[in-house]
C-alpha positions, 0 to 999 in steps of 0.5 A: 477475509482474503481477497482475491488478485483481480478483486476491486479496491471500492468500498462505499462511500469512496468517489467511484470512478477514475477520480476515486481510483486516483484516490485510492492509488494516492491513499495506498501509496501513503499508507504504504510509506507510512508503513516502510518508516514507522517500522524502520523506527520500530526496529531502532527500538528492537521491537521486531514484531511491531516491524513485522507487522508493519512491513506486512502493512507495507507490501499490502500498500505496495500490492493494491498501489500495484494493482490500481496503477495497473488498472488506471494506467496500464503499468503495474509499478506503483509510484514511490512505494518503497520495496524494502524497509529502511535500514 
């Protein structure tokens, strides 16, 4: 299910406040690195939709990193989140 634009990123069991929103900006920031090298490595394979996928999984990680940097810090650029794949 989609969410909305100003929806929190909390889900139980997460440290709720700033310690947690650090957290989470931290998580996303990794997922969304992970994400940018594991499909630049897909597409050396010629594995196209596997890269697809994996650049979706990117700009998600690149929108909540936003979206959190955003809200602890009044800056909507998220830290060394890549904004395209390697190529």
């Amino acid at each position: 299910m989609p969410q909305p634009e100003d929806a929190p990123l909390r889900r139980p069991g997460l440290a709720q406040g700033a310690d947690g929103d650090l957290l989470r900006l931290e998580i996303a920031t990794y997922v969304g690195q992970m994400c940018v090298e594991l499909s630049a490595m897909a597409k050396a394979s010629e594995m196209n939709l596997l890269s697809y996928f994996l650049d979706m999984g990117a700009a998600e990680a690149r929108d909540a990193a936003s979206r959190l940097n955003a809200a602890l810090f009044h800056d909507p650029e998220p830290p060394d989140v890549p904004d395209q794949t390697l190529t």
